[in-house]
C-alpha positions in Angstrom: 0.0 0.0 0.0 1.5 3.2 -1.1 1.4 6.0 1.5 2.5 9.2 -1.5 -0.4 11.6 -2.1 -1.7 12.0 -5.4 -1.4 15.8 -4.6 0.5 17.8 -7.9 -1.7 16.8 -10.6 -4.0 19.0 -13.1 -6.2 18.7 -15.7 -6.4 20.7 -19.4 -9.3 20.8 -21.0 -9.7 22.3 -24.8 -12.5 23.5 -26.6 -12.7 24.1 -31.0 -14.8 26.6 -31.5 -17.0 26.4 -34.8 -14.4 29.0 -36.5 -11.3 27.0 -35.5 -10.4 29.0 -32.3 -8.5 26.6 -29.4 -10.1 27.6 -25.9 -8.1 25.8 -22.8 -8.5 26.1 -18.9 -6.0 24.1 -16.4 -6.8 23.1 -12.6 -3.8 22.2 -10.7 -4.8 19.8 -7.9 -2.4 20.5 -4.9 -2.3 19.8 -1.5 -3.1 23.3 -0.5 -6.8 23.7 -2.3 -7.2 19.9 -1.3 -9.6 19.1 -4.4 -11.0 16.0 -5.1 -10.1 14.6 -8.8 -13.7 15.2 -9.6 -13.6 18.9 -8.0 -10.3 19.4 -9.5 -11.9 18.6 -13.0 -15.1 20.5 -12.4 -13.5 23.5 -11.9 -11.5 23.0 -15.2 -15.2 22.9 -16.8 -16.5 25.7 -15.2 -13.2 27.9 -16.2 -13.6 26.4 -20.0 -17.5 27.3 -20.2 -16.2 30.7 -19.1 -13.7 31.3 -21.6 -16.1 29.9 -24.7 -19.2 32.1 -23.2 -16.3 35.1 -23.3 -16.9 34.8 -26.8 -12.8 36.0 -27.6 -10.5 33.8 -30.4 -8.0 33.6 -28.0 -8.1 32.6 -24.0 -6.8 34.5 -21.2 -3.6 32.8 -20.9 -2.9 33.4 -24.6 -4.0 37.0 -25.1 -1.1 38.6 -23.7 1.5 36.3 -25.0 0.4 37.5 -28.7 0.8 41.6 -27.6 4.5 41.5 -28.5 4.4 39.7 -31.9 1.5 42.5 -32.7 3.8 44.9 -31.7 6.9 43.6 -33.8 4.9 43.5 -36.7 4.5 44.7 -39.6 1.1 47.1 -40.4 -2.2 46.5 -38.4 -2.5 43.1 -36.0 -6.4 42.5 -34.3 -7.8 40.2 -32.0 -11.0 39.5 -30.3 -10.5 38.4 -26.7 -13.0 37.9 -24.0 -12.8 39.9 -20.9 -9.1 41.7 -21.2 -7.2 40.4 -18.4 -5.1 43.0 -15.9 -2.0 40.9 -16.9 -2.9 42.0 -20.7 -3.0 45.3 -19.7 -0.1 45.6 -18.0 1.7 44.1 -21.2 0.3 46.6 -23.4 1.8 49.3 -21.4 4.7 47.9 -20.8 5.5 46.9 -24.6 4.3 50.9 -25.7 6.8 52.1 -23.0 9.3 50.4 -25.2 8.8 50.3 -29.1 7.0 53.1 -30.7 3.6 50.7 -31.3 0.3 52.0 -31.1 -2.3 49.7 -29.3 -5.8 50.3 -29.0 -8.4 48.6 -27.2 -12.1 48.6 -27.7 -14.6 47.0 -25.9 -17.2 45.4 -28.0 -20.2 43.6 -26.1 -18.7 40.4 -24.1 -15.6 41.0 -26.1 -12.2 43.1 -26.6 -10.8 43.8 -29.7 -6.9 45.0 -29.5 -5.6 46.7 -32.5 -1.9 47.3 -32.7 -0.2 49.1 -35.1 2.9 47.1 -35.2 6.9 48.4 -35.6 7.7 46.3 -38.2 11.1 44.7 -37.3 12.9 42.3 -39.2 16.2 40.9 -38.5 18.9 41.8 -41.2 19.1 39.2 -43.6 15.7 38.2 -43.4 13.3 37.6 -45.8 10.8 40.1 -46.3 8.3 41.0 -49.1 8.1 44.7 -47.1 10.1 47.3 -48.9 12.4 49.6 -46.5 11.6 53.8 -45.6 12.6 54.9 -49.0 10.4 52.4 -50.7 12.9 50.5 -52.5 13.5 46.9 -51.9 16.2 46.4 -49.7 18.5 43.4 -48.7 16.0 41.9 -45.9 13.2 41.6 -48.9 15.9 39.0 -51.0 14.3 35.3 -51.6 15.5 32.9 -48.6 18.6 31.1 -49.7 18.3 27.3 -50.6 18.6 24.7 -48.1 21.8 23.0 -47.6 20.0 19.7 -48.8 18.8 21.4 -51.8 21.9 22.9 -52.7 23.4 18.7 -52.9 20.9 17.7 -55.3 
């Protein structure tokens, strides 16, 4: 008879929306909160139905990690989140305190949609179809070079 706890474990749950959108919600089960399996799964339900009735493309756990690849962008970036969260926020103004982005955030209904006008950074030598200030096609808008296993063929 084993005497360890099963006290460390979680659950995911994931939900498709009808558009494509992936929804998720995670309940750790530690010793502290002292859930049940069953409690520990119900309140991974109950955090799911929340996200899909927020009615967003992305979940809260996802919304703020995509701020700084809308703000190293090129052009206009949008998405539709539920509720923004405080952490989201908080990214938005800590990302405008250091690149010269422009987000905007508009509350539509259940929903938030957060436009950012993007910086539009590219690292030197990288393939873009973008043209540079002058707009002339620079070096970064060159094809990719051939892969190595392309090039012995």
């Amino acid at each position: 008879v084993s005497t360890q706890s099963t006290w460390g474990s979680s659950i995911t749950l994931v939900a498709e929306t009808s558009t494509g959108c992936l929804l998720g919600a995670t309940q750790f089960r530690d010793q502290k909160l002292r859930l049940s399996g069953a409690d520990c799964g119900q309140k991974a339900a109950t955090k799911l139905l929340a996200e899909v009735a927020g009615g967003g493309c992305v979940d809260q756990f996802t919304q703020d990690q995509l701020l700084i690849f809308m703000a190293l962008a090129s052009g206009v970036s949008q998405v539709r989140t539920g509720a923004l969260t405080e952490h989201s926020k908080l990214a938005i103004e800590t990302v405008q305190s250091m690149l010269p982005c422009r987000f905007e955030v508009k509350e539509d209904g259940p929903t938030t949609v957060v436009t950012c006008e993007g910086v539009g950074l590219t690292a030197p030598g990288v393939w873009s179809t973008g043209q540079d200030t002058n707009g002339k096609r620079g070096r970064d808008s060159s094809p990719p070079l051939e892969s190595k296993q392309a090039r012995q063929d």
